[in-house]
TIBASE-773159 format. One record per atom (N, C-alpha, C, O): z, y, x. Coordinates in pm, whole numbers, plus 50000, padded with zeros to 5 digits. Example, Ala and Ser with C-alpha at 12.3 -4.5 7.8 and 13.67 -1.06 7.14 Angstrom:
507804943151319507804955051230507804967051320508464966851424507084977551285507144989451367507875000351290508045011451341
% end
This chain:
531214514448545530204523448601529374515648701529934512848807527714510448678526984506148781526134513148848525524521648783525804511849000525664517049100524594507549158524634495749193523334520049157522114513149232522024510149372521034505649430523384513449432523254510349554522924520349642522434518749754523164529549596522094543249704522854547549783522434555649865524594542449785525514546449892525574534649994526604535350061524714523250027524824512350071523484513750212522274512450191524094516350338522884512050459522824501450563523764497850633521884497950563521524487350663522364490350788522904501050815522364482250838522994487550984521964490951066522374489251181520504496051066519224499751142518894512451097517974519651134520224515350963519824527150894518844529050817518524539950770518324518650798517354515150648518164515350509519384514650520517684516050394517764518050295518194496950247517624486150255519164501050214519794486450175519854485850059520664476750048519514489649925519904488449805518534475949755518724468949656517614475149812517034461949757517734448549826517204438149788518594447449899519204436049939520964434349856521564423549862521554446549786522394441149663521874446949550520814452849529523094443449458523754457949318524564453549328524914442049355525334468649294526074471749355527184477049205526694487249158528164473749145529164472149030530404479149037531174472949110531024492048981531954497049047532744496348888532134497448782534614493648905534814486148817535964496748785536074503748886536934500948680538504511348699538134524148601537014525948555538994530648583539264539848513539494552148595540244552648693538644563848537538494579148621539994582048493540144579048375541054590648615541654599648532541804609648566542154611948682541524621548452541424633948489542684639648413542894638848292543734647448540545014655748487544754665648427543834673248458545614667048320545794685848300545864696448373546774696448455545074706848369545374716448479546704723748452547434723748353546794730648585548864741748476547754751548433546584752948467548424756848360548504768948293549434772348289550294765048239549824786848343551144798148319551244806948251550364815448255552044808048186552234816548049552724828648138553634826548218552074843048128553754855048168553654864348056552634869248007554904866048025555604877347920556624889948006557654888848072556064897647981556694910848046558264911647936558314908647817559284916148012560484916747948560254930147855559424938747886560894930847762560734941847689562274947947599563254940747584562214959847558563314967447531563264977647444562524987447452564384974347323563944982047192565614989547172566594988247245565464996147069566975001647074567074999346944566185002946866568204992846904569054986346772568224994946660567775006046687568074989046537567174991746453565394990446457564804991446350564614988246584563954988046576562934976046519563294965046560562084975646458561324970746320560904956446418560984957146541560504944546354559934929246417558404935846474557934933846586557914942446387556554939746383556684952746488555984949346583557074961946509557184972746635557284965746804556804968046915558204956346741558914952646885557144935846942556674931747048556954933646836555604926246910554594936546976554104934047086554304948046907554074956446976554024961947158553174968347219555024957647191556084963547276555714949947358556004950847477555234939747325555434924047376554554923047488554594935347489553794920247584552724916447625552724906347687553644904447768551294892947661551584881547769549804879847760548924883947685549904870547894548814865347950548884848548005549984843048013548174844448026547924833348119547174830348236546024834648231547454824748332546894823448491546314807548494547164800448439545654803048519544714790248512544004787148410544384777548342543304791248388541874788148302541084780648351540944787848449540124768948379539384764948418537984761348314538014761548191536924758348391535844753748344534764763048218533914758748140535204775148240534764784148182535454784748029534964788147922536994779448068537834785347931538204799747973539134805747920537564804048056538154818448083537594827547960538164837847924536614823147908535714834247857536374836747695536084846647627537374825047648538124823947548539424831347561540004833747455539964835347671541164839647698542054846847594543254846347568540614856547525541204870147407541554861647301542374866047221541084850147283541394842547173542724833247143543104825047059543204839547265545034831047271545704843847182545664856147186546404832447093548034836847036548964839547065548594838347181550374843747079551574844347155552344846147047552404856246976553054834047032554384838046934555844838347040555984831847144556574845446994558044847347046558954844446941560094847646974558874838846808559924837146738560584845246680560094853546603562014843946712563164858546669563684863746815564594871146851562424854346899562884864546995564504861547055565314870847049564824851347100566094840447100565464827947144564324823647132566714822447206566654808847225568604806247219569544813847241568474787747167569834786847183571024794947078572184798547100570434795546996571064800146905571714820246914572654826646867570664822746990571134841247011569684846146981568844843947069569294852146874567964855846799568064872346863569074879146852567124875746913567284890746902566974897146714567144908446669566674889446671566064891146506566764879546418566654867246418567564889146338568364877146276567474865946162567794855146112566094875346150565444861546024563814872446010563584882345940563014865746101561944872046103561064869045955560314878045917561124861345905560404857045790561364864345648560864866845538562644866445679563384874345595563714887145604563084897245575564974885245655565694896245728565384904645834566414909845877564674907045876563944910845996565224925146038564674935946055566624925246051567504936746114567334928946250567024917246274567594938246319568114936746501569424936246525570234945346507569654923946570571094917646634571314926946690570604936646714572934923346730573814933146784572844937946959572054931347027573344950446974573144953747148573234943847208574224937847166572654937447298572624927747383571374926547438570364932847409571614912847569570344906647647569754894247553570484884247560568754892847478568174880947433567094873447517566034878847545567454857947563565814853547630565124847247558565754840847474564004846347554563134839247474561964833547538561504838347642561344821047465560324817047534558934819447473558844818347350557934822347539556624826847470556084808247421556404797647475555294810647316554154800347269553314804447270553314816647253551884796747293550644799747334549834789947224550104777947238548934792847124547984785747111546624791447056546604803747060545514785847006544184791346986543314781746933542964770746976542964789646803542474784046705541084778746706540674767946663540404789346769539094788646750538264775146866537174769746851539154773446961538764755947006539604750047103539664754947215540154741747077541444733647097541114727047263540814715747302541374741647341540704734447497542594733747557542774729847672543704737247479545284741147548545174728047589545374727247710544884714547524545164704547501545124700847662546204697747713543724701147760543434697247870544284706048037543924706448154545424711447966546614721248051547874715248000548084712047883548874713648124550214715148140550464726848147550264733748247551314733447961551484747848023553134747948065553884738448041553454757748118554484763048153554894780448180554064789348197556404782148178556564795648189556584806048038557114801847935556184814448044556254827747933558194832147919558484836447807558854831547975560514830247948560224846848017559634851848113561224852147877561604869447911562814872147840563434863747775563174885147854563804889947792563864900047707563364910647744564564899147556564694911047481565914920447521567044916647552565564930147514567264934647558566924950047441566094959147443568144946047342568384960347234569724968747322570874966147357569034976747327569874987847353570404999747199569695001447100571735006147221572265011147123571345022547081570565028347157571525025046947570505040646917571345046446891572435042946846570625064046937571045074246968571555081346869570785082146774572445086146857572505094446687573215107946772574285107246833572525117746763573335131046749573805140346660573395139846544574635149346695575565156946542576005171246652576145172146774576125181446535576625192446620577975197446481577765198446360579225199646552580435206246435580405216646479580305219146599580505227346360580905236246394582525239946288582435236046171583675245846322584055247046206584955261846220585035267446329585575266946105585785276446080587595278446001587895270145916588575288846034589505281545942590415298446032590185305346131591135298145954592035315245930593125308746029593745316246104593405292346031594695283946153593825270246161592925265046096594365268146242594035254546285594225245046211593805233846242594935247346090595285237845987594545236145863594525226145790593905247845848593105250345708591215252445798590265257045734591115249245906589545242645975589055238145822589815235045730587385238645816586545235745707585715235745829585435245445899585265220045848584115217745955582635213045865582555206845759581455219145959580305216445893579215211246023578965215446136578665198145928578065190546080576435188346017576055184745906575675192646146574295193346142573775181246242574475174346315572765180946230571835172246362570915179446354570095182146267571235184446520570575192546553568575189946605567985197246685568055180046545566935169946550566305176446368565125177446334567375179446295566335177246206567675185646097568385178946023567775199946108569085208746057569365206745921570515207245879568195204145836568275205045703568425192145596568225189245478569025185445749569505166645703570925173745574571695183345576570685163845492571945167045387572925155345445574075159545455572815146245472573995135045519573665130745676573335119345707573865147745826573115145045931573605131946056573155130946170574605123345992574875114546066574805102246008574585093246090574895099545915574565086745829573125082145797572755070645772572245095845805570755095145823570555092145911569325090945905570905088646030570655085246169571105069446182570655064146283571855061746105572115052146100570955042646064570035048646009570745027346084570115021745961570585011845939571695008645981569575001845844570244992445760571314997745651572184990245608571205008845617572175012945525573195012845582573925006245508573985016945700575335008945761575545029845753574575037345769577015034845723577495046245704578965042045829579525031645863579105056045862580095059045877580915070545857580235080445829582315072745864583285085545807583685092845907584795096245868583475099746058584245105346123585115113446067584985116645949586235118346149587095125546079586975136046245586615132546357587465150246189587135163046310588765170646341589535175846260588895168646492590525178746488590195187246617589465183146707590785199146615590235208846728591065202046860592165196546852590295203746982590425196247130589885208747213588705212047229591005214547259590855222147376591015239247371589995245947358591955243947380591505259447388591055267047468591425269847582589765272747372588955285947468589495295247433590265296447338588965307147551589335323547486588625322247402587855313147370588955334847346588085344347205588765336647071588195340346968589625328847052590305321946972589035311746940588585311046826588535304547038587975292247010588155279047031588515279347149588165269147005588345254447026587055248247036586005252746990587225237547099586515224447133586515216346994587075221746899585925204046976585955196846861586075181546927585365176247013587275176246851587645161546893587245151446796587875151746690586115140346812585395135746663586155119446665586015113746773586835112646572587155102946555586285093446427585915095346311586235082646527585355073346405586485062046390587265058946480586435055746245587205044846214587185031746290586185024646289588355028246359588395014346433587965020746576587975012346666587675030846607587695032746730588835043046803589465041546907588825052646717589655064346728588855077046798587645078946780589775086446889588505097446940587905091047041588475085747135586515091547018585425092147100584965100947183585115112747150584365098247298583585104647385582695107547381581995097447384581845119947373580445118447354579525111847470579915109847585578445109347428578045099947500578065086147526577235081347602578895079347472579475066147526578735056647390578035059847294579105048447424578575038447307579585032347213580485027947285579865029847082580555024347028580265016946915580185023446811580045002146907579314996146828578054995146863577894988546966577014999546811575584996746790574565006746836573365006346864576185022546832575315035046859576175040346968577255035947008575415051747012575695059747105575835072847091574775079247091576975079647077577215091046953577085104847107577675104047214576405112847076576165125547186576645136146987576225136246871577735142947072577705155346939579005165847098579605162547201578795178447020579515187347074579965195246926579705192546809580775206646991581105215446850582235224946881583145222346960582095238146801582975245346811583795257046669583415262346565584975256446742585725259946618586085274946614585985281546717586335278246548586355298046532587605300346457587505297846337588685304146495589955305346400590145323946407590605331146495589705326046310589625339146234591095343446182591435343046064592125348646320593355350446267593485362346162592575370546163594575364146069594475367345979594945381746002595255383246121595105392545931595455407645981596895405046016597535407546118597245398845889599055399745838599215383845912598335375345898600115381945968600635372246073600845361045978601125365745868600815344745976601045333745924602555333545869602825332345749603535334745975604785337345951605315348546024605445350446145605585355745919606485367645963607825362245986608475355045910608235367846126609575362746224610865368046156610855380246142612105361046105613195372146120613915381746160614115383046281614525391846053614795401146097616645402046161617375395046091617045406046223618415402046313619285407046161618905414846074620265400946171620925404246037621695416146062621905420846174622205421745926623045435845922624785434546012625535424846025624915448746059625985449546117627065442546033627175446745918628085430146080629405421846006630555437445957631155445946024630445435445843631295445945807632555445845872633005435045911633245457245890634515458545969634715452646120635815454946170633775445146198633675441946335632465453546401632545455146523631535460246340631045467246420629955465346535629415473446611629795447646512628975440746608627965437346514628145437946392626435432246591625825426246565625155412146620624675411946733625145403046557624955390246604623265389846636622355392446558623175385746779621845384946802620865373746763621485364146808620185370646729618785357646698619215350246859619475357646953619235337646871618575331247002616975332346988616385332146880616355333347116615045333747172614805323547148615365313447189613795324547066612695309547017611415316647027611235328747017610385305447054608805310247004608775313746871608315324846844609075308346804609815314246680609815332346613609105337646528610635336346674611445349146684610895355946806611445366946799610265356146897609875361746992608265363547006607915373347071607095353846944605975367546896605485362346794605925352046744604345369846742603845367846592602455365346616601975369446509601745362346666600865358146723600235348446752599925354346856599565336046765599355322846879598465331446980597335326946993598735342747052597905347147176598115339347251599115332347236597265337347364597185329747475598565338947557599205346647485598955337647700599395342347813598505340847919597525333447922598855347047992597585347448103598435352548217599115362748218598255343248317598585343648497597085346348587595955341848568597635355448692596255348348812596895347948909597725355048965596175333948931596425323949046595475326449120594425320349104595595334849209594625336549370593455343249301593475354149243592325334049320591165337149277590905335149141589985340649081591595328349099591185325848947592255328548829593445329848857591745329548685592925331048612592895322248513591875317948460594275318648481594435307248359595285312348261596205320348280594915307048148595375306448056595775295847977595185285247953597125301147932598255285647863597515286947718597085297947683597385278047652596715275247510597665274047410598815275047454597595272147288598905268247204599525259847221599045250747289601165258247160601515245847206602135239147052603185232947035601225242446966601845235846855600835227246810600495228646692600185217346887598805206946830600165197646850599795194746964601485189946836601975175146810601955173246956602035182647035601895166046975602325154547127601325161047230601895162947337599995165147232599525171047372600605177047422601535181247353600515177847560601285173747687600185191847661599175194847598601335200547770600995214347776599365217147862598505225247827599295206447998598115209448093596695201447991595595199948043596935197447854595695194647796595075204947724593975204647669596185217647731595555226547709595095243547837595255255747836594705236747894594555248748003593035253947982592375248747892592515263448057591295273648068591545277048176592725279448202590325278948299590915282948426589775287948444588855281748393589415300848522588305304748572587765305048667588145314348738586545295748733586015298148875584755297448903583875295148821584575299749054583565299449072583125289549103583755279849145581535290749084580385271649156579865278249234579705290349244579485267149310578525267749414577595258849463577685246649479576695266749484575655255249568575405250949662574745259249725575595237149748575515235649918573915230749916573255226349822573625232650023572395229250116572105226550209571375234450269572505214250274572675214850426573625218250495573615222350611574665216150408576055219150458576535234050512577345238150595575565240150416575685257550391575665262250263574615259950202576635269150195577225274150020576085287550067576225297950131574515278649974573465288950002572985297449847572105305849827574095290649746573745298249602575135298249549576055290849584575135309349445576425308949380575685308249239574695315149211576355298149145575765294349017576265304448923575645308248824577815310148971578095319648890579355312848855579705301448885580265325848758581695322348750581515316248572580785319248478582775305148597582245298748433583955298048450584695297148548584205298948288585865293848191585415275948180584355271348136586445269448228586795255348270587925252048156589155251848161587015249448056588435238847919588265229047950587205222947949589535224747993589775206647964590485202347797591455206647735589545192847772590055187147631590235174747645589385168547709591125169247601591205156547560590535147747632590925143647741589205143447559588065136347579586635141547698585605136247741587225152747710586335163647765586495177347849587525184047848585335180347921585695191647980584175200347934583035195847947584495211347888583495221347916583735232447966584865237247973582465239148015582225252548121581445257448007580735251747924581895273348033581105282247981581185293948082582115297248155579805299848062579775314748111581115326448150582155323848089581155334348212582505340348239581945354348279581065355848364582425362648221582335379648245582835382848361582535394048405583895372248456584205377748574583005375448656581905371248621583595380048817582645378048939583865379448995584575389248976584285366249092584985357049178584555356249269583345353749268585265357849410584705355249545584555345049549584625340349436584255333049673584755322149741585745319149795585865322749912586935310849727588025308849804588005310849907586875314049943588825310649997589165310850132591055302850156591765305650252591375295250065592495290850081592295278350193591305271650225593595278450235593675266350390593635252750309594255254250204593065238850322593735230250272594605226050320595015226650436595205218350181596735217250230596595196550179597575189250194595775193250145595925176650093594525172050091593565179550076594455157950109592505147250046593085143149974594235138649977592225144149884591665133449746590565128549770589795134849842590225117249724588555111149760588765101049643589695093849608587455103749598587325095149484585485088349445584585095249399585405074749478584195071449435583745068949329584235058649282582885074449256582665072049056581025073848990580055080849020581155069048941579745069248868579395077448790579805073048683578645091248764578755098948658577415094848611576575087848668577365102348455575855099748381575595107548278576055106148165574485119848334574175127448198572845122348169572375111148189572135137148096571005130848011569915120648045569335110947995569945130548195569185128648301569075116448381568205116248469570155101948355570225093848407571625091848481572455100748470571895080748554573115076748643573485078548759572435083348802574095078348835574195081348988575365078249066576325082549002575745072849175577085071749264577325085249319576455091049383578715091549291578935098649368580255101049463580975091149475580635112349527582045107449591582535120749550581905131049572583675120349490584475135049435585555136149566586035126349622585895153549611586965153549706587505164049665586885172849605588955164549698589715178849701590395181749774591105171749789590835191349856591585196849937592565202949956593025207450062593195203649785594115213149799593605225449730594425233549687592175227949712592045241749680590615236949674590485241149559589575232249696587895231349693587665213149604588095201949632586875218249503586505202949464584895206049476584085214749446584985191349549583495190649597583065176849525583725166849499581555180349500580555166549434579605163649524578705171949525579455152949616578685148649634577705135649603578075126549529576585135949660575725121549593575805108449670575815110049792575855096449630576035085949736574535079749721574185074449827573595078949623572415072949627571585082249588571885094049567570325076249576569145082749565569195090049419569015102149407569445081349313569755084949179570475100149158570055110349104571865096549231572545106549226571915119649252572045128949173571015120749395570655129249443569665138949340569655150749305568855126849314567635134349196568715139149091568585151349076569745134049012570185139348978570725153048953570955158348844570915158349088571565172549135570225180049102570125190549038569195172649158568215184149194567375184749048566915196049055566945179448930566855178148808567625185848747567015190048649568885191048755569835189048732570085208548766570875214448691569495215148857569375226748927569015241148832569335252948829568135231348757567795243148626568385246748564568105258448537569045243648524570565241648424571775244648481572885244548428571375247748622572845249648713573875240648724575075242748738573045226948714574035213048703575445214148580576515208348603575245221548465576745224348476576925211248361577855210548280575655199748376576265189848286576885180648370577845174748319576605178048479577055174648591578265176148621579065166848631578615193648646580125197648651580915191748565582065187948590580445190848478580945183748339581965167348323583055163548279581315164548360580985154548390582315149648527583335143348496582075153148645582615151548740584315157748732585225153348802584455169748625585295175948621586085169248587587165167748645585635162048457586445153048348586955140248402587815133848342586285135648545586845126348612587715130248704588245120648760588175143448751589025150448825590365147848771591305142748833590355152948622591605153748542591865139848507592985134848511591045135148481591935114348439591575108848519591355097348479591285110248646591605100548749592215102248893592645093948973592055118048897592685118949042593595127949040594115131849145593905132348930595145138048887595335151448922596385157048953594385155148915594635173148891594225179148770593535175348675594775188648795594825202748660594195210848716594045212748837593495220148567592815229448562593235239948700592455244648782594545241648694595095252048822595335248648911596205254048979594615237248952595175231449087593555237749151593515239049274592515240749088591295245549204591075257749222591715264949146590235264349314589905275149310588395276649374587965286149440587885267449346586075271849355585005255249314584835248049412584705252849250583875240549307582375240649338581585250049323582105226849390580935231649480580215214649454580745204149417578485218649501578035204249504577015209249556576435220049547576815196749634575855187949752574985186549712575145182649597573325187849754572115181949728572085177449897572375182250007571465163549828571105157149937572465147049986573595151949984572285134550024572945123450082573555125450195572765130850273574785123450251575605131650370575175115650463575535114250580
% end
């Protein structure tokens, strides 16, 4: 590069370029600018399609210079299968295009652009996100029907779409089926049951929970239509022993003593329970209880609503509340013991910390975070009772009470 000299002055401050020339000799180098790739993390639920989930994708870049800005729309973004390192969120985008198992996938974005090859004059860096498949939802409702508990004929709908002919296997994809099998869990009055749903390789499930790929939400109920004339008619005491004059009595068995599976029924203080059958195999007698009480609502550390009296089945896997024809005061029993228990519950509505307590006689729900809180109050329309639900079922398998150990429960809005 030669130079007329026009940066060169006299020392009088005259113009010096007619007294040299002036020769400037080296190499200009000009760096790449950065360029930053960003990709927003994104989140699909198992089954969802390649070409959906680009959809779902979005990226940009930050350093453009020299008026490559005006090209910007003209960048590409590939993500691959959406993987790095051998964990694809997409097992074969050019083939197979199913969605890998539930999991976190990271991946790195690519950037290029056809229409004029300016990437070249950038160091890029960045675009790294994540896929994360979450399980899909499949719901089912049983209902079933049966003269005993042994001869049940269950019939299952999804309740999304009633006139499904196969309503849980339609909810699947990739062709992937499964077989639950249905046994009654829990006795209500009115000769009703709960429904206990088992899937293969897992056994009974919870609703709600995830197992495999999906996340099974079903409820259901059973109707045992006892018969006029009794299942087994009981024996009759045999005839007087000729020439002794005596008669030999039956020993007292359930057996010989009623004809029936009626419930029995105690009341305990404020509430009343009822013992359930005891011929389901190995359940333990308190898996079958029904207890009746009242809820309540606090506010400021004042019981300023009563939600109303509900029947409390514990099953198995589960607890449900239903409606109740009584009207129950508010305990007033002394406590006599603490329980305290910190746990996480989660209905439709989302997750929450809360702290469960009992006293001997009051089970209380309160919220430990913000979550929780919205929870309750979301949660108000409905009279929380998915909530109750919920919290109840952690009463009985974790802090070790029974249906008859309460007599009112109650929950907190708002953070103590």
């Amino acid at each position: 590069l030669e130079s007329d000299g026009g940066g060169i002055v006299h020392e009088n401050g005259s113009d010096a370029r007619k007294n040299y020339s002036v020769t400037i000799e080296g190499d200009i180098i000009v760096n790449p600018a950065p360029l930053t790739i960003k990709t927003g993390d994104v989140a699909i639920d198992y089954g969802t399609d390649y070409t959906t989930t680009l959809g779902k994708t979005g990226s940009s870049v930050e350093g453009l210079v020299n008026g490559d800005e005006k090209h910007a729309d003209d960048l590409a973004y590939a993500y691959g299968n959406y993987g790095k390192d051998g964990r694809d969120g997409y097992l074969d985008v050019d083939g197979d295009k199913r969605t890998n198992n539930i999991g976190d996938y990271d991946f790195t974005t690519k950037v290029s652009n056809e229409s004029e090859d300016f990437l070249k004059n950038y160091t890029i860096s960045g675009g790294d996100a994540t896929l994360t498949i979450n399980p899909k939802d499949v719901y089912f409702h049983v209902d079933g029907n049966g003269k005993t508990l042994g001869d049940v004929v269950y019939t299952v709908t999804d309740p999304n779409n009633p006139s499904s002919p196969d309503p849980i296997n339609e909810q699947l994809v990739y062709g992937e089926t499964v077989t639950p099998s249905y046994t009654p869990d829990g006795r209500l009055p009115n000769v009703h049951y709960g429904v206990s749903t088992s899937l293969p390789g897992y056994g009974p499930i919870d609703s709600g929970k995830v197992y495999g790929n999906y996340r099974y939400h079903y409820d259901g109920d059973i109707t045992v239509n006892l018969p006029s004339k009794p299942d087994i008619v009981p024996p009759v005491n045999p005839p007087v022993t000729p020439g002794t004059g005596t008669v030999t009595p039956l020993p007292e068995t359930p057996e010989n003593t009623s004809n029936t599976p009626e419930n029995t029924t105690e009341t305990t203080g404020h509430k009343t329970v009822w013992d359930g059958d005891r011929d389901r195999g190995g359940d333990r007698p308190e898996d079958k209880r029904v207890v009746t009480l009242p809820f309540f609502k606090v506010l400021e550390d004042k019981t300023t609503h009563r939600y109303g009296t509900y029947d409390v089945a514990k099953r198995t896997t589960e607890v449900k509340i239903a409606p109740s024809a009584q009207v129950l005061p508010e305990p007033n029993q002394p406590a006599t013991q603490y329980r305290e228990l910190d746990t996480e519950l989660t209905t439709d509505k989302g997750t929450g910390e809360f702290t469960l307590k009992y006293n001997g006689s009051r089970f209380t729900i309160l919220p430990d975070d913000d979550a929780a809180a919205h929870l309750i109050v979301v949660g108000d329309e409905t009279k929380n009772r998915d909530l109750f639900e919920k919290a109840l079922h952690v009463a009985f398998t974790k802090m070790g009470l029974e249906v008859a150990n309460l007599d009112g429960v109650y929950i907190h809005f708002g953070k103590e």
